[in-house]
C-alpha positions as CSV (number, residue, x, y, z in Angstrom):
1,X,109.6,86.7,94.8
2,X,107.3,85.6,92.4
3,X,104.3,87.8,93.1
4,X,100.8,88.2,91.9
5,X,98.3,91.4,91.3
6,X,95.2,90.1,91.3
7,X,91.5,91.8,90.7
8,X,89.8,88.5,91.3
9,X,87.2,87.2,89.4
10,X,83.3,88.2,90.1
11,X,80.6,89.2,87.5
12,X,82.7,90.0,83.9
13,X,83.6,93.5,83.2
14,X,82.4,94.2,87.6
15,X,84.5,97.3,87.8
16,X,85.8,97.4,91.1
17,X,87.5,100.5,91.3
18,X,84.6,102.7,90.4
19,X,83.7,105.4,93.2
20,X,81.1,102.8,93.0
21,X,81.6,99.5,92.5
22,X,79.3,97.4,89.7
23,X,78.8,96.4,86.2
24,X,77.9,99.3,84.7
25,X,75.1,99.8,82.0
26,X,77.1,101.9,79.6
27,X,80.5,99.0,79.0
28,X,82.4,101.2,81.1
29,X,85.2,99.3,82.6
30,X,87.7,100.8,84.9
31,X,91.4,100.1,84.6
32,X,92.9,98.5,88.2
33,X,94.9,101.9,88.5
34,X,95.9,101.4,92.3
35,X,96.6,97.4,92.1
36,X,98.8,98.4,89.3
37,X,100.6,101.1,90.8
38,X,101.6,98.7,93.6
39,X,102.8,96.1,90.8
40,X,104.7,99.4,89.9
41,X,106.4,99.5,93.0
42,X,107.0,95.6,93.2
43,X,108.7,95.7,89.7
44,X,111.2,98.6,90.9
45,X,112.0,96.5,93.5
46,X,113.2,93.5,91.6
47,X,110.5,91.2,91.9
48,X,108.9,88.7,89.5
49,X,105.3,90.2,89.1
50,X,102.3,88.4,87.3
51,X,98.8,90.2,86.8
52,X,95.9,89.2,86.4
53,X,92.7,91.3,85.8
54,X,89.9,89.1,85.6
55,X,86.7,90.8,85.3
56,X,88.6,92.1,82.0
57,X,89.6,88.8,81.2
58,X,86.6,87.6,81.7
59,X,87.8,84.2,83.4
60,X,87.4,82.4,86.5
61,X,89.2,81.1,89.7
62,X,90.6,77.8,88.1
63,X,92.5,79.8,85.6
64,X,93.9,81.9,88.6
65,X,94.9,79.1,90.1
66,X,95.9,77.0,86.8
67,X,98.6,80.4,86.0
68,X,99.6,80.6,89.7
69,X,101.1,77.1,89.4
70,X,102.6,77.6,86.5
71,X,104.1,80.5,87.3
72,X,105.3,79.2,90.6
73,X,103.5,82.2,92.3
74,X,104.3,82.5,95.9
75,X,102.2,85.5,96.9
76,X,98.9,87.1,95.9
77,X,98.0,90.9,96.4
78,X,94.0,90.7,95.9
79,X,91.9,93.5,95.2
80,X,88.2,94.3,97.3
81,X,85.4,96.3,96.8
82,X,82.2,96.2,99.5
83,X,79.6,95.1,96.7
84,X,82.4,91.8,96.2
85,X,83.8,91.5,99.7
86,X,82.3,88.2,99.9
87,X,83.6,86.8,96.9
88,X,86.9,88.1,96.9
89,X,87.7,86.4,100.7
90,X,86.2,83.3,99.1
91,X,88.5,83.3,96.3
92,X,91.2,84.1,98.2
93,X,90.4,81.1,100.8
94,X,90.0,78.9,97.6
95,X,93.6,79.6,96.2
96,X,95.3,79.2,100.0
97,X,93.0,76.1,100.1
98,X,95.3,74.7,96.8
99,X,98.1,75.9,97.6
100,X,98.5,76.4,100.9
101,X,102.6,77.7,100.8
102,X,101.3,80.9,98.5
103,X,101.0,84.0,100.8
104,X,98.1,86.7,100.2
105,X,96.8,90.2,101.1
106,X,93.7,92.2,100.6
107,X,93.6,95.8,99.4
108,X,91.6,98.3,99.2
109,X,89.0,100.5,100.3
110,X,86.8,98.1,102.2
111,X,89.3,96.3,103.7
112,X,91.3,99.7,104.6
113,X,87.8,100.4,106.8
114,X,87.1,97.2,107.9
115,X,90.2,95.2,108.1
116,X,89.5,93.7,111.3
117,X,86.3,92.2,110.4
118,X,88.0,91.3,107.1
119,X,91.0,89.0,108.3
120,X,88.4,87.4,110.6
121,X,85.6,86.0,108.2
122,X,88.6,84.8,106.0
123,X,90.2,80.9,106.9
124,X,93.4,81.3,105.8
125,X,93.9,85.5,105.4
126,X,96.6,86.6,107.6
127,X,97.0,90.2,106.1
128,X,95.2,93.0,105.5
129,X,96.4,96.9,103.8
130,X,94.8,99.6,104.8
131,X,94.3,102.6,103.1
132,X,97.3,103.5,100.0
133,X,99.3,100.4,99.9
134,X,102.2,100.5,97.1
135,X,104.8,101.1,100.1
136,X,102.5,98.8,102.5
137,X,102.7,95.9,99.8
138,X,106.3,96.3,99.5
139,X,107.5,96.4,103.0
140,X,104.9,93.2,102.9
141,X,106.6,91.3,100.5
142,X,109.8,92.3,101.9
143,X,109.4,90.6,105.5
144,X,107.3,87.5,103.8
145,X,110.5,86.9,101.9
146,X,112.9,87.6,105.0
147,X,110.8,85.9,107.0
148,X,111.1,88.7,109.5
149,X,107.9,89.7,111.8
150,X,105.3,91.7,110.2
151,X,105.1,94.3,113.2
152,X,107.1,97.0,111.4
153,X,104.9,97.0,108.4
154,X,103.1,100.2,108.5
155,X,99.8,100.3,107.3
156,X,98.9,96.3,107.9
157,X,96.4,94.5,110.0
158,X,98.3,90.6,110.3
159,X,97.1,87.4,112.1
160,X,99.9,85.9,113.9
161,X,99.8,81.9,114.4
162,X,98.0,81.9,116.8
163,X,95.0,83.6,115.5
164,X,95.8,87.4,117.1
165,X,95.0,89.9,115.5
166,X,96.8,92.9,115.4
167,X,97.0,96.6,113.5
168,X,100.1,98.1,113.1
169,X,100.2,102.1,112.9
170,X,99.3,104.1,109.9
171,X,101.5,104.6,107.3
172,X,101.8,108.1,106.0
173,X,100.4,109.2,102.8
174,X,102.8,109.4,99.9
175,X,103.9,112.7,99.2
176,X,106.2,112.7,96.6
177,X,104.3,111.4,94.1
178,X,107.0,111.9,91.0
179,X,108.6,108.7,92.6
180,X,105.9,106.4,91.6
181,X,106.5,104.6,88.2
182,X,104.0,105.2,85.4
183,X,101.1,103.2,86.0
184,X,100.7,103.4,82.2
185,X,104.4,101.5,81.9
186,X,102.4,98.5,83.9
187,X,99.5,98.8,81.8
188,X,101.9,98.3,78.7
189,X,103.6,95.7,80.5
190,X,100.2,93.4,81.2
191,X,96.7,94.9,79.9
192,X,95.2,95.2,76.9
193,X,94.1,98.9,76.8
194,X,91.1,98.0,74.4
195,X,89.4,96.1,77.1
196,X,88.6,99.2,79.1
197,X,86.0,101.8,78.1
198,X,84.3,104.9,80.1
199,X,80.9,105.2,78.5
200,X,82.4,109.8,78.7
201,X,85.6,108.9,76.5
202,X,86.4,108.4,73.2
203,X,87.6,104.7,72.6
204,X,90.4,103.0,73.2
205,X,91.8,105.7,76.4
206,X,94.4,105.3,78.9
207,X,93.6,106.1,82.7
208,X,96.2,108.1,85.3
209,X,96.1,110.7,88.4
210,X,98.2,113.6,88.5
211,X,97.3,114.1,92.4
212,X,95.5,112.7,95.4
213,X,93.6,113.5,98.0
214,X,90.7,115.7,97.8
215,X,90.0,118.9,100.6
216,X,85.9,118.8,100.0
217,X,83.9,116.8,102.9
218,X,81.3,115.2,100.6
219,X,79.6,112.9,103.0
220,X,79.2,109.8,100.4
221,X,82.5,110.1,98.4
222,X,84.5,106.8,99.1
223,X,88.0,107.6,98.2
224,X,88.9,110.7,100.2
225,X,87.2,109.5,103.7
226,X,88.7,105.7,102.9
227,X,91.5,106.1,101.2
228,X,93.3,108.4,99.6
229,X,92.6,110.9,101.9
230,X,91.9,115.1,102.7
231,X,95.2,116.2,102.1
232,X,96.2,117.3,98.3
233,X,99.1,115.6,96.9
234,X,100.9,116.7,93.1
235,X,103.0,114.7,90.8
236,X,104.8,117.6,89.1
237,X,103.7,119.1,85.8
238,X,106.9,117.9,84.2
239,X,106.2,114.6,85.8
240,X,102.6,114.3,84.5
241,X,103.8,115.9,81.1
242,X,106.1,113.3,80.3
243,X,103.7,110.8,81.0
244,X,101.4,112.2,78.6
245,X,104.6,111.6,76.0
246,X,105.0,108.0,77.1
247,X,100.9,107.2,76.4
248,X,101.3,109.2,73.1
249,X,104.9,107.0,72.3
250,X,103.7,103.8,73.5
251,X,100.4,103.6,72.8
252,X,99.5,105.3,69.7
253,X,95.8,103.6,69.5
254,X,94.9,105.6,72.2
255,X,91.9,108.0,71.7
256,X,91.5,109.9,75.2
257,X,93.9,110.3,78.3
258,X,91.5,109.8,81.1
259,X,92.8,112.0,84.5
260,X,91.1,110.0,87.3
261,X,92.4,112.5,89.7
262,X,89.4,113.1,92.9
263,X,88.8,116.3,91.3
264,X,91.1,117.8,88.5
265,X,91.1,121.8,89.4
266,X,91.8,122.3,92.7
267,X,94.9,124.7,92.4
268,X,94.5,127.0,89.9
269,X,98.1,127.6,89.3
270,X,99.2,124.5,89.3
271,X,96.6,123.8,86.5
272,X,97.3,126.6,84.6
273,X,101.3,126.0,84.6
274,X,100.5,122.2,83.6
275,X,98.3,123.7,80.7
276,X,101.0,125.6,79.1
277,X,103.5,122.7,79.5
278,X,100.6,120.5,77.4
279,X,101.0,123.3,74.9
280,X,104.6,123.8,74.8
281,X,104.9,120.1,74.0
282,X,102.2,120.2,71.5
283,X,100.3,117.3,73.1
284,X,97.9,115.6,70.8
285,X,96.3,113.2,72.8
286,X,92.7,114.8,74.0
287,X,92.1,114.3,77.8
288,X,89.0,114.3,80.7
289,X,88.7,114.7,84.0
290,X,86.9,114.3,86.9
291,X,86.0,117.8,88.1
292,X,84.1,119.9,90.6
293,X,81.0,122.6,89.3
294,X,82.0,124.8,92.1
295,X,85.7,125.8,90.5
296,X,84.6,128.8,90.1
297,X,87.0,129.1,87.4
298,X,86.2,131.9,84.0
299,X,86.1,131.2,80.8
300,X,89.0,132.4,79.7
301,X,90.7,129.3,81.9
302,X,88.4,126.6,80.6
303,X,89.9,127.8,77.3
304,X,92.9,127.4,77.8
305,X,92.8,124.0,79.1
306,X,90.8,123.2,76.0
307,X,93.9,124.4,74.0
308,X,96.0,121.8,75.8
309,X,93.8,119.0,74.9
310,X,90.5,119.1,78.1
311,X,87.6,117.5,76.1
312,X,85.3,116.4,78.5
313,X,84.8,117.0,82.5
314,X,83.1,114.4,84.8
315,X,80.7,116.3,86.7
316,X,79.0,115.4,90.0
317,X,76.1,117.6,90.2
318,X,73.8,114.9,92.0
319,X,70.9,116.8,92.9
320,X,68.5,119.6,91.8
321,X,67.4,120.9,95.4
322,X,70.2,123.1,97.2
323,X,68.9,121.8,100.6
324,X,69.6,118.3,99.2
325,X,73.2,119.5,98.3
326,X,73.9,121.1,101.9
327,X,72.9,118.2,103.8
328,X,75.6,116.0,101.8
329,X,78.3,118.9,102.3
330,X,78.5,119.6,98.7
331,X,79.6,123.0,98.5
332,X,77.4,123.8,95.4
333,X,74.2,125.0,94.6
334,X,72.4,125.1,91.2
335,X,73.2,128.7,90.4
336,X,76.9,127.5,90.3
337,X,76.3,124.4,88.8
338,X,74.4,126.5,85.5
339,X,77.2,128.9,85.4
340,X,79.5,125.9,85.0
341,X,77.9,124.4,82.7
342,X,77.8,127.9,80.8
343,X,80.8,128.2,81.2
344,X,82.4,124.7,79.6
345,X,79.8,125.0,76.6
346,X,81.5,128.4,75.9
347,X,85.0,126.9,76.0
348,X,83.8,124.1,74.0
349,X,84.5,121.7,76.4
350,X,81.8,118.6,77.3
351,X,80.5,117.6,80.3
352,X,79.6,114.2,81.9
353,X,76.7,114.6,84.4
354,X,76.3,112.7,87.2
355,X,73.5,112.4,89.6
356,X,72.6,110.6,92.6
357,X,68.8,110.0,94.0
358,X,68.2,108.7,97.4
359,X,70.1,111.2,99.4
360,X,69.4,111.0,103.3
361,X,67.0,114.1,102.9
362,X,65.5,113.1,100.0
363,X,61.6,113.2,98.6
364,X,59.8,112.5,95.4
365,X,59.9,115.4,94.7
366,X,63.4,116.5,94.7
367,X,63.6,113.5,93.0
368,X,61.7,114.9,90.2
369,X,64.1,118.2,90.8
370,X,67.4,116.5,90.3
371,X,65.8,114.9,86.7
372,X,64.6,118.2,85.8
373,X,68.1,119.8,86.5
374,X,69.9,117.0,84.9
375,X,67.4,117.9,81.1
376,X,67.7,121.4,81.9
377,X,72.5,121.4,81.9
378,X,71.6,119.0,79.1
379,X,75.2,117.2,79.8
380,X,76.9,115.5,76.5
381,X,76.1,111.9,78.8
382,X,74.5,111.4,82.3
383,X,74.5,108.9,84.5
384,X,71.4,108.3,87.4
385,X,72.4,106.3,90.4
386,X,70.9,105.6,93.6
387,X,72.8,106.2,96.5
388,X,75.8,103.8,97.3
389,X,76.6,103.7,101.0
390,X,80.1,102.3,101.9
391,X,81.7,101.7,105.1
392,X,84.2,104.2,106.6
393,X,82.2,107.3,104.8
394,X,79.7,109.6,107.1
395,X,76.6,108.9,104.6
396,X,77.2,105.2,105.7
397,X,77.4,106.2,109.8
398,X,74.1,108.4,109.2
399,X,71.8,106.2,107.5
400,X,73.0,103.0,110.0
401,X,72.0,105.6,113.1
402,X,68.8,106.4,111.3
403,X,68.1,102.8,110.8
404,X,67.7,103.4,106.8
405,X,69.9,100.2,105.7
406,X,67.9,97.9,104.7
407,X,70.3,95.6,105.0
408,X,74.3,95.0,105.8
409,X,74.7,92.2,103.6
410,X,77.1,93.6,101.1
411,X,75.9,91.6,98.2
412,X,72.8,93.4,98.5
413,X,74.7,96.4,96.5
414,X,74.4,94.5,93.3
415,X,71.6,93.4,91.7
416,X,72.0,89.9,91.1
417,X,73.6,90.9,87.0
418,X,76.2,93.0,89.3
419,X,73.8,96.4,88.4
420,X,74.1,98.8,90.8
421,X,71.5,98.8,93.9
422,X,70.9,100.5,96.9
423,X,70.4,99.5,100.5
424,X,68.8,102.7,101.6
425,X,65.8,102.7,102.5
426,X,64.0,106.1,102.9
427,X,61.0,107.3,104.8
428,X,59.0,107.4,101.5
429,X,60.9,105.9,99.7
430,X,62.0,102.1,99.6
431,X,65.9,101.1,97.9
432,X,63.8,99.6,95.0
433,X,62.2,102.4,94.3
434,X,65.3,104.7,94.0
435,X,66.4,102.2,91.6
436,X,63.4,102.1,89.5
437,X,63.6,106.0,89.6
438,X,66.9,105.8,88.0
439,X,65.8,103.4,85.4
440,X,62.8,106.3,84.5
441,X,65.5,109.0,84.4
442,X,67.9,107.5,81.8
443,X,65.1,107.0,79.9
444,X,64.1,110.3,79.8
445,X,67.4,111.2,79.2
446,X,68.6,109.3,76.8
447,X,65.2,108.9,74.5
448,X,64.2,112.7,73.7
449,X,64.0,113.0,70.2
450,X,66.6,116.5,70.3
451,X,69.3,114.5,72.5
452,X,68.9,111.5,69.8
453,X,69.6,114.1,67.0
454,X,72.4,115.5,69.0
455,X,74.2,112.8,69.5
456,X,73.6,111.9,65.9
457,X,75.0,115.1,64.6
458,X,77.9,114.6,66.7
459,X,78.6,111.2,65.4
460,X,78.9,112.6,62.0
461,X,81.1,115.0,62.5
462,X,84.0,112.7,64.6
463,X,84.5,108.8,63.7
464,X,85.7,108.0,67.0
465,X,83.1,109.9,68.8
466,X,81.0,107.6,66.6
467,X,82.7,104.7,67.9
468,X,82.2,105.6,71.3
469,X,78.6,106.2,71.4
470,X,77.5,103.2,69.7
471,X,79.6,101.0,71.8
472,X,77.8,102.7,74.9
473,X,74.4,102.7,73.6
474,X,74.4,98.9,72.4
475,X,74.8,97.8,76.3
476,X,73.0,101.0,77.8
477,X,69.7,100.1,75.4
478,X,69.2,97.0,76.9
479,X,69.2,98.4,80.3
480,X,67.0,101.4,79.4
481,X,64.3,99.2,78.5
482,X,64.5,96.0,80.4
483,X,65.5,98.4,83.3
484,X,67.5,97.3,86.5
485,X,65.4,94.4,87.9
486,X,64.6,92.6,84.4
487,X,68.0,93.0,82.5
């Protein structure tokens, strides 16, 4: 079939497949890593696949439609998020609307927790994937083109023609990873890599996993209570190795090799033996990673990794107060989080702080606690954001049982540039003024006269690191000053 992977138009450079959703102050722009894994899949099974990412892109609806019939396109995998949820059924209805023969299917992590109440707000949706959907999709596209019934599609939520609704059982998680294609193969095949940018990495970078799942319980995180799930999953070291050859081969413009992975180090061993393979190949290409501050990992480790190419880690530290921390299920406290941060500096290897304000135990003053902690680690780049409350997580249940959403209008999660907002609304504390909060702390951040020389210094000594901070700081200084509500 002629098939298309769509991340639909909203607000231009909206990254949808952020842990949290929005147009982000720094240019960062995700890559549509899970919609083009599935386009992965739909390639190795023979079919004719189009892409479109159009936030990137930068165009609108028409065109979608305009390249659909040109293409002859008879079936649309769309991508969701909760802050577009809206948008995304409407222009999905709009291109059924047009062409009514095309076929279509929502993915993602809203719809994988509310798939139900999806399909019905839609007019002419019949199907919805929950949860991981490259096998989903397929078996999809399979019975579309058959014309078989859709009840033996594991994982989907379908409207029959007479309007019923029904959810087929789970599909299992994949666990042998190795036999996914290279997402970076899709990415060669229809992006542009120098349209992405993470605000951490130097510029242009190429984004892949080399597991899923994550163990940890953290009560807000979207992707392991919605998604991707508890239970860790590997691609093999020789698997993830060679594609770290194939980015290096194919695209030699890239700067960084971005492992989007829940959290990087969660076996040891595994880490280690993928270290030394980095090394034995002599890889050249530096790479981040999302990681945890409670590894619990020496020094001796860190440096290691940093001889196979670890340059940065994205940390989520998020607050300053333990009791904050052990009402989210965090599994850290600050001690831990210093010694980590001790720890990388040694090893040479930065750091990306993160930190969230607004948590459901929150007051001014820890607050004031999570700002100080956040000057105190002194982090190459931080980012401030008020808490994001999805659907299907347990911060989400709690603060609906509390009565703390302000609303449950899901455009209410963006400002209306796309920014990110909050719909939490605390005791002491309204949603607006976690956001105005976050607008103070980048500013303390960002403006002290040492981090300014620091990151001057820095761009001295490395071009590209050069490149990369003035690329962030153009878009982030607009935001620092106008601030969230005025940009």
């Amino acid at each position: 079939m002629k098939v298309l992977f769509l991340n639909p138009p909203f607000h231009n450079r909206f990254s949808r497949e952020s842990r949290s959703p929005a147009v982000t102050k720094s240019d960062t722009l995700y890559y549509p890593k899970w919609l083009a894994h599935a386009a992965g899949v739909a390639l190795k099974e023979g079919h004719d696949v189009d892409f479109i990412d159009a936030p990137a892109w930068q165009v609108d609806r028409k065109y979608v439609l305009d390249r659909m019939r040109t293409k002859g396109i008879k079936a649309v995998i769309c991508d969701t998020s909760t802050p577009s949820i809206h948008n995304d059924i409407e222009v999905i209805d709009y291109l059924m609307e047009n062409e009514p023969s095309t076929h279509a299917i929502l993915v993602g992590r809203h719809v994988s927790s509310l798939a139900e109440q999806t399909i019905k707000k839609a007019k002419h949706l019949k199907a919805v994937a929950v949860r991981e959907y490259e096998y989903t999709v397929r078996d999809w596209l399979m019975a579309v083109e058959s014309g078989t019934d859709m009840k033996d599609v594991l994982g989907l939520v379908w409207r029959d023609e007479k309007g019923n609704v029904t959810r087929n059982p789970d599909r299992p998680a994949i666990d042998n990873l190795d036999e996914l294609p290279f997402v970076s193969e899709v990415y060669k095949r229809f992006l542009r890599i120098e349209d992405y940018f993470y605000g951490h990495s130097k510029y242009p970078l190429v984004v892949f996993d080399t597991s899923r799942g994550c163990p940890y319980k953290c009560t807000f995180c979207v992707y392991p209570q919605t998604f991707s799930g508890h239970k860790m999953r590997y691609r093999s070291v020789d698997h993830v190795a060679d594609e770290f050859d194939y980015v290096a081969r194919e695209f030699p413009q890239c700067k960084t090799i971005m492992l989007e992975d829940d959290t990087f180090i969660i076996h040891k061993k595994r880490t280690e033996e993928l270290a030394d393979e980095l090394i034995r190949r002599k890889n050249k290409i530096p790479f981040d990673s999302n990681c945890r501050a409670d590894v619990r990992a020496d020094v001796n480790f860190f440096k290691k990794l940093k001889q196979a190419g670890a340059r940065l880690f994205c940390v989520g530290f998020e607050s300053g107060d333990n009791d904050v921390l052990k009402h989210m299920k965090k599994n850290l406290n600050l001690t831990t989080a210093e010694t980590f941060m001790k720890n990388c500096k040694e090893a040479n290897i930065m750091v990306h702080g993160c930190f969230m304000v607004g948590n459901l135990n929150e007051t001014r003053q820890t607050l004031d606690q999570t700002l100080e902690l956040a000057l105190k680690l002194n982090p190459d780049t931080a980012q401030f954001f008020p808490i994001m409350v999805y659907p299907g997580t347990a911060a989400y249940d709690e603060a609906k049982s509390r009565g703390l959403l302000s609303t449950e209008n899901y455009d209410a999660w963006l400002t209306k540039d796309g920014l990110h907002s909050s719909v939490v609304n605390l005791p002491n504390m309204s949603h607006r003024d976690l956001v105005e909060f976050c607008d103070k702390a980048r500013r303390k951040f960002y403006l002290r006269p040492s981090y300014m020389a620091k990151k001057g210094l820095q761009s001295l000594r490395d071009f590209h690191e050069f490149k990369r901070n003035l690329k962030g700081f153009k878009k982030l200084s607009k935001h620092l000053f106008a601030g969230s509500f005025n940009s």
